[in-house]
N, C-alpha and C positions, 0 to 999 in steps of 0.2 A: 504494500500500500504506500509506503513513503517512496517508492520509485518513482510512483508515477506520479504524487505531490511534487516532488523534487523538480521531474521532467517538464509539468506545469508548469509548475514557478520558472522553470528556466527557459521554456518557449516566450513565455509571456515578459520574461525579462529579456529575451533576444528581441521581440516585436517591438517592444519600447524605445532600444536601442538602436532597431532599424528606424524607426520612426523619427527619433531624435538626430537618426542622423541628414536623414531625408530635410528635416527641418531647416536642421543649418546649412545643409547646400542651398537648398531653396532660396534658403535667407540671403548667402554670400551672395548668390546670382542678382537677387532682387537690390541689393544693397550697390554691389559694380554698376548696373543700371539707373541705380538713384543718381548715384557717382559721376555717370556720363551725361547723364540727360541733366543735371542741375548745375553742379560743382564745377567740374571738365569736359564741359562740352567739347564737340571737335567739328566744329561746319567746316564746311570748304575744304572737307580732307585731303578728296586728291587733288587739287591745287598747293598743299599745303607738304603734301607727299613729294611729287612732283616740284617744286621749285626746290624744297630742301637738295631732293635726289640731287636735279642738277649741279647744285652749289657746294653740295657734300658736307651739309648742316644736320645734323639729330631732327629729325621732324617732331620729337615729342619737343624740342629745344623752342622749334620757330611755334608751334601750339602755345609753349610755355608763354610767351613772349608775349603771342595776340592777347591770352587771355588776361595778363598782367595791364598791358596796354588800356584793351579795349573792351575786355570780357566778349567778343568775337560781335561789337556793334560797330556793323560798316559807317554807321554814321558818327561815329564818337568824333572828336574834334577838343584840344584843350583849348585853355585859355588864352595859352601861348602861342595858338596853330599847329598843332602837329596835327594828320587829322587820318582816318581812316583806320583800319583794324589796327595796324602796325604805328599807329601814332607817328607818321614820317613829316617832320618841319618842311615847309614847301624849298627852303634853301637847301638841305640835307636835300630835296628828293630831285631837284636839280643839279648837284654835286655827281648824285648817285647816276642820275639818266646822261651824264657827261661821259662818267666813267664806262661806264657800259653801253656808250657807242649809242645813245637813244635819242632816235629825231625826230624833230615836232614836239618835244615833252613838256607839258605845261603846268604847274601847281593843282590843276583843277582835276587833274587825271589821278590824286592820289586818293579821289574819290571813290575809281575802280577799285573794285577788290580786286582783280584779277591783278590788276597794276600794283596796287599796294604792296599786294605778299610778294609778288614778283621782285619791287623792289627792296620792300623791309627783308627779306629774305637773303637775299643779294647784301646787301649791307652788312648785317647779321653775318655772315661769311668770311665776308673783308675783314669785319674786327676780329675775327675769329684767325684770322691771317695774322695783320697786323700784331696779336700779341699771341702769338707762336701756338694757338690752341686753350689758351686760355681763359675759361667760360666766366670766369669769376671779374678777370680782367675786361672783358669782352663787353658784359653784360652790363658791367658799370661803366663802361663808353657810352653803350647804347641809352643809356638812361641821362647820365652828367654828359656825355659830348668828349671826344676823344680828347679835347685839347685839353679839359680839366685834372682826365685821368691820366695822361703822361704826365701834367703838372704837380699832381701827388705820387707819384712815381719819384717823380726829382726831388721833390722835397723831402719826401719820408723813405727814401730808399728802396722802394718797393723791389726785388727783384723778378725775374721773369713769371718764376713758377708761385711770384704771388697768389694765395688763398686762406686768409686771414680777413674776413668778411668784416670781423669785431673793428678791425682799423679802419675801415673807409669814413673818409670824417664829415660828409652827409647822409644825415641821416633816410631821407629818402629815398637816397641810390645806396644805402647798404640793406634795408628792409626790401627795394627792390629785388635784388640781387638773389636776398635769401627767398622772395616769394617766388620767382621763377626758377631757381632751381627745386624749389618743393613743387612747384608746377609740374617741371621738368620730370623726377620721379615719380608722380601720379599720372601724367598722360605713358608713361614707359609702362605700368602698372596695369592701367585700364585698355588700353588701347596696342592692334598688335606693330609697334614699331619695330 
């Protein structure tokens, strides 16, 4: 008689335990797509796939980037004019369409998104050149303006393989910096880069 009490109890403790487990996968699934759909969204993937590719940029990096920007609204626009997902300054997006050979380019064109990523992307890259692969480096160009960040460079010694976030002596391009590389690791997370 206690055999089969036992066997009971232990089916009914396996059922539980399938169930439990069932739950929390359910749950994980349910939670990655909260994830995607509120938090880290990803619009205009394959443009965003695609320009990285070509530039040979981290595509969760240039996601990162929009989302810190603009939270992926084609209309965002600051105070200062930067304007379009990638927040590009109309003189930056002129600098940019020079360097890369671009004719007819006009401020109004950083309205396109297709144009924007194309060049926030491209840009993105460049400083990614310019400071030997450096995302930390890089990211706080993109944010402060290169001439700033080699100007803390010279003054505080920074050297190449700079990544000491805690030093950057604004505070809005070092909170930058850390919100898109925490970007950076949750679009690698949720999404298949």
């Amino acid at each position: 008689m206690s055999r089969t009490t036992g066997s009971g109890a232990g089916i009914k403790i396996g059922i539980a335990v399938l169930i439990l487990c069932l739950c929390l996968t359910y749950f994980q699934t349910w939670k990655k797509d909260l994830m995607r759909q509120f938090v880290y969204p990803l619009q205009y993937d394959y443009m965003v796939r695609q320009y990285a590719h070509a530039d040979g940029v981290d595509p969760a990096l240039v996601a990162a980037v929009i989302l810190a920007e603009s939270k992926f609204n084609e209309t965002a626009a600051s105070h200062r004019g930067a304007r379009g997902l990638m927040q590009i300054m109309p003189e930056t997006g002129t600098w940019i369409a020079e360097k890369m050979k671009w004719r007819d380019f006009t401020p109004a064109q950083l309205a396109d998104v297709r144009t924007n990523i194309r060049m926030g992307t491209w840009y993105l890259a460049y400083l990614l050149k310019v400071y030997q692969g450096n995302t930390v480096l890089a990211l706080a160009a993109y944010n402060a303006g290169r001439g700033t960040v080699d100007g803390w460079r010279e003054t505080y010694g920074w050297p190449k393989d700079f990544s000491k976030i805690e030093e950057i002596p604004f505070s809005e391009t070092r909170e930058y910096v850390k919100m898109v590389l925490l970007n950076e690791q949750q679009y690698k997370a949720l999404y298949d880069f």
